[in-house]
C-alpha positions in Angstrom: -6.1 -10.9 16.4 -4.6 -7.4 16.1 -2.9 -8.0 12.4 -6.5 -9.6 11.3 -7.7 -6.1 12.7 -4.7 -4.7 10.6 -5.9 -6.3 7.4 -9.9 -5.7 7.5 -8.6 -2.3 8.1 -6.5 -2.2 5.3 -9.1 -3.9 3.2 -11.4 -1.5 4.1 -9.1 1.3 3.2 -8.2 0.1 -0.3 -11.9 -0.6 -1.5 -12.8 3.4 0.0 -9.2 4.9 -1.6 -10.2 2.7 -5.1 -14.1 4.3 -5.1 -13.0 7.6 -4.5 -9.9 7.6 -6.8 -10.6 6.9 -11.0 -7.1 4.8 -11.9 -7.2 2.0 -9.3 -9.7 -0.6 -9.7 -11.5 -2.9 -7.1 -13.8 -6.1 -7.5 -15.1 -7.2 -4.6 -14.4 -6.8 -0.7 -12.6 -10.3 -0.9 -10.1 -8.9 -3.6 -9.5 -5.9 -1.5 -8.7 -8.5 1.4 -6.3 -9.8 -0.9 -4.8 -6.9 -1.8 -4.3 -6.3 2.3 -2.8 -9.5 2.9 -0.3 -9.1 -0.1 1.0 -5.6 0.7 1.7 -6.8 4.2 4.2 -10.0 2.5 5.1 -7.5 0.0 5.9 -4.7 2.9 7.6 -7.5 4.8 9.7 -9.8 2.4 10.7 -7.0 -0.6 10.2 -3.6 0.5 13.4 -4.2 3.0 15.7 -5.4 0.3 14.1 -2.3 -1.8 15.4 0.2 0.5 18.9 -1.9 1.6 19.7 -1.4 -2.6 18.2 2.2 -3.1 20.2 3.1 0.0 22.1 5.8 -1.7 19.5 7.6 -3.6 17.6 7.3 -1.0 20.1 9.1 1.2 20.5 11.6 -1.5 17.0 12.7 -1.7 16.7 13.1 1.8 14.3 10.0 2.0 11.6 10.9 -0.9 12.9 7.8 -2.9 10.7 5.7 -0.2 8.1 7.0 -2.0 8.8 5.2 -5.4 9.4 2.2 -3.7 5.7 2.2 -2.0 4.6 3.0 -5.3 6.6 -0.1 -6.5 5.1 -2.4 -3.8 1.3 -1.0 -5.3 2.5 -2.0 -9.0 3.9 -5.4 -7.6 0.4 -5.8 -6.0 -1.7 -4.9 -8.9 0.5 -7.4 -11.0 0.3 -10.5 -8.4 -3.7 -9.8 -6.9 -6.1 -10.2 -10.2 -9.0 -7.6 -9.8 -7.1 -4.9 -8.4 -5.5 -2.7 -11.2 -3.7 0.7 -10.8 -3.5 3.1 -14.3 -0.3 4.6 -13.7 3.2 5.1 -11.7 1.5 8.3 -10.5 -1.7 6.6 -9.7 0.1 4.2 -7.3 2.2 6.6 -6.2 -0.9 9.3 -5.2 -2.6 5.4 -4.0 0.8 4.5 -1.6 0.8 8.1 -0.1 -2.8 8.0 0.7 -3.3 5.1 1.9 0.0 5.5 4.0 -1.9 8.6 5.9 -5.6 7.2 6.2 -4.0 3.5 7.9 -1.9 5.6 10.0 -5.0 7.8 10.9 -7.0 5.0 11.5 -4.6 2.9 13.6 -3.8 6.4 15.7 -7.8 6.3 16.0 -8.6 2.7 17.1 -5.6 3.0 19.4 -4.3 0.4 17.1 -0.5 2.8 16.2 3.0 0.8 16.4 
């Protein structure tokens, strides 16, 4: 119950981040659930083996390389989930960060935080 929680949440997020921001495009609610439910198997399968190779640089930049790897899950997203598209890098980069600190305020509100 608490990850279906997670997604709506995340769902609701995306299709709020999407009308607010010009570069990202949403359909519908139900391709904004999709969008949810991919960056959680995106955030679970890839973005791991993302950070084990990027190791170094990641090091080296004192951990700002995470950064353009969230934007790379957002680009992988828009590329796998058809009615969600993202203009640039930048866009899903300024989308990754931003939704990043509205699901972490969310969850801190609905009690809901790791």
């Amino acid at each position: 119950m608490k990850l279906l929680l997670r997604i709506f949440i995340t769902a609701v997020l995306v299709m709020a981040i999407a009308y607010l921001m010009k570069g990202v495009i949403v359909n519908e609610f139900t391709t904004a659930l999709t969008v949810a439910v991919v960056l959680a198997l995106l955030n679970f399968f890839v973005k791991p083996v993302l950070v084990l190779l990027t190791l170094p640089i990641t090091f080296f930049t004192l951990g700002l390389f995470l950064l353009v790897i969230n934007a790379i899950i957002i680009l992988l997203c828009d590329e796998f989930v058809d009615g969600f598209e993202v203009s640039s890098f930048w866009t899903a980069m300024l989308f990754s960060i931003i939704l990043s600190l509205s699901q972490s305020l969310v969850y801190q509100i609905t009690g809901e935080a790791k």
